[in-house]
KETOR-593390 format. One line per field, with one value per residue (C-alpha): chain; residue in three letters; x, y, z; residue number from 1. Coordinates in nm, 3 decimals. Layout:
N
chain A,...
resn ala,...
u X,...
v Y,...
w Z,...
resi NUM,...
This chain:
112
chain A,A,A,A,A,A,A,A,A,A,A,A,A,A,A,A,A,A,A,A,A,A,A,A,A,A,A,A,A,A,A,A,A,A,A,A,A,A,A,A,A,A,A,A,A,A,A,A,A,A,A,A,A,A,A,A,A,A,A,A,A,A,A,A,A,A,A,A,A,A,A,A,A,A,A,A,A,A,A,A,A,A,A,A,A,A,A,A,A,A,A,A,A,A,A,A,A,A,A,A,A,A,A,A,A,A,A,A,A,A,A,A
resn unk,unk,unk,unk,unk,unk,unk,unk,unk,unk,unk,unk,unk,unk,unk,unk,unk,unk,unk,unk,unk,unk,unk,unk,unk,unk,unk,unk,unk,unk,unk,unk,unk,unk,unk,unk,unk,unk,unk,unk,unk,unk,unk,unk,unk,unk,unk,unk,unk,unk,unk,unk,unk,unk,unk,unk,unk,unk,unk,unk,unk,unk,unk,unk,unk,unk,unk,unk,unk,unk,unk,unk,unk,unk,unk,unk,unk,unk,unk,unk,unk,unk,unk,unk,unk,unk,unk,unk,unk,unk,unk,unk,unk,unk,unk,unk,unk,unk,unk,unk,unk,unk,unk,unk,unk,unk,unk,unk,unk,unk,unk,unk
u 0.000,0.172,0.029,0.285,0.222,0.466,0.697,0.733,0.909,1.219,1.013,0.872,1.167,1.324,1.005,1.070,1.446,1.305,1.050,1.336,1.578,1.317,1.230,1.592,1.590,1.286,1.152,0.757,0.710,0.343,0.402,0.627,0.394,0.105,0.283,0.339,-0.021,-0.072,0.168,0.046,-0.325,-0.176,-0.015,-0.377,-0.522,-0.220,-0.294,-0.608,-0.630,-0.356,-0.539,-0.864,-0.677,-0.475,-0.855,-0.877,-1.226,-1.243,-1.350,-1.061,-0.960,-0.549,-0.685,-0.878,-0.569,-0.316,-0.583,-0.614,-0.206,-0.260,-0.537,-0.343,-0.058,-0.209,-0.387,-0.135,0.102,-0.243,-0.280,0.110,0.081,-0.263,-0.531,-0.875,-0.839,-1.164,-1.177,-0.951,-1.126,-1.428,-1.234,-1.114,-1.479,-1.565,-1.309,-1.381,-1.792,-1.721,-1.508,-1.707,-2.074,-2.239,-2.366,-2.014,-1.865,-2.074,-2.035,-1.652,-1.551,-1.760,-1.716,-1.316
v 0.000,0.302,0.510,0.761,0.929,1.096,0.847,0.877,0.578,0.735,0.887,0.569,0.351,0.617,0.550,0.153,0.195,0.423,0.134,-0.120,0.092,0.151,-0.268,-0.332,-0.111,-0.215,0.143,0.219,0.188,0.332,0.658,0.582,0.290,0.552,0.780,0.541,0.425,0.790,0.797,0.544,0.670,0.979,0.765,0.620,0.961,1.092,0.721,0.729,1.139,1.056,0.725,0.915,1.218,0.984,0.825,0.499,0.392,0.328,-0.023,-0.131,-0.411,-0.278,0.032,-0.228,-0.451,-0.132,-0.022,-0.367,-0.383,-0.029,-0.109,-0.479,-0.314,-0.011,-0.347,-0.509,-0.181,-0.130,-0.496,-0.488,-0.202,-0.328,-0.105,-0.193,-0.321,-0.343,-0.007,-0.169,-0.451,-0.269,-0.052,-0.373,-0.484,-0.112,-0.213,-0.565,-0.465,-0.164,-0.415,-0.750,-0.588,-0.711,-1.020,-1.159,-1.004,-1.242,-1.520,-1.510,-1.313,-1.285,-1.570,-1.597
w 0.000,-0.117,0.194,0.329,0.658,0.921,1.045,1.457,1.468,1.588,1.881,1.916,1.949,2.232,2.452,2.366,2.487,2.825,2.867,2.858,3.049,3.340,3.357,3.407,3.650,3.833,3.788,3.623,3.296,3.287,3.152,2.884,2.769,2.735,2.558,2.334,2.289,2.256,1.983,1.829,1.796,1.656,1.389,1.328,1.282,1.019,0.845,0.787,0.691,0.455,0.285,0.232,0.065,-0.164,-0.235,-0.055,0.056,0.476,0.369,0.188,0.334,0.307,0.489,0.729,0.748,0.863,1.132,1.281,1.311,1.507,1.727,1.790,1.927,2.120,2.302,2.332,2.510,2.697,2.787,2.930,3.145,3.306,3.123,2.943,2.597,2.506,2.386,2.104,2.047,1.987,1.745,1.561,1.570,1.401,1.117,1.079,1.066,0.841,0.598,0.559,0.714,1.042,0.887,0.787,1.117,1.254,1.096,1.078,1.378,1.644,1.957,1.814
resi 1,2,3,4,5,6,7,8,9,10,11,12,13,14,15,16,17,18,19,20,21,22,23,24,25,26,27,28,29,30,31,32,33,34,35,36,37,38,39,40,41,42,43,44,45,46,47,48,49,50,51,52,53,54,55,56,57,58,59,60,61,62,63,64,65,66,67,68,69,70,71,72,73,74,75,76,77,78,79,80,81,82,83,84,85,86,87,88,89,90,91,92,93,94,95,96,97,98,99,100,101,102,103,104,105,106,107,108,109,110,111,112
């Protein structure tokens, strides 16, 4: 998909290395892990602006597939740091439903 956004990967990877510093150390790791969830839903945002301008549909299932990956790991940072995920899941649910309709959502995803 030839979707390009900003990149805060760099700013990304310094949080990782402050997370990782601060385990080793036995230190708290909460606020760096939320700025990185924070991060990364600002990362959503610029992705999906940027895919509509360039003219993809919200229910193209690259779009959909990018989104998912997002929402995954924001859960999963979320999920490691002891905070609800299923604000997440119900934003993968959003996708999934928005991509394949509530019928096939239920058929194929729901109860997994």
């Amino acid at each position: 998909m030839g979707i390009k956004v900003n990149n805060n990967s760099d700013l990304f990877n310094k949080l990782q290395k402050q997370v990782e510093a601060a385990e080793m150390a036995g230190q708290p790791i909460k606020t760096y892990v939320k700025q990185q969830i924070d991060l990364l839903k600002v990362s959503h945002d610029e992705f999906i602006k940027t895919a509509q301008k360039q003219g993809y549909e919200l229910n193209n299932p690259q779009v959909a597939k990018v989104e998912i990956q997002q929402y995954s790991a924001m859960r999963q940072l979320a999920q490691k740091i002891g905070l609800p995920v299923e604000e997440y899941d119900d934003f993968i649910k959003q996708v999934q439903i928005r991509v394949f309709g509530e019928e096939n959502y239920n058929r194929f995803f729901k109860n997994k």
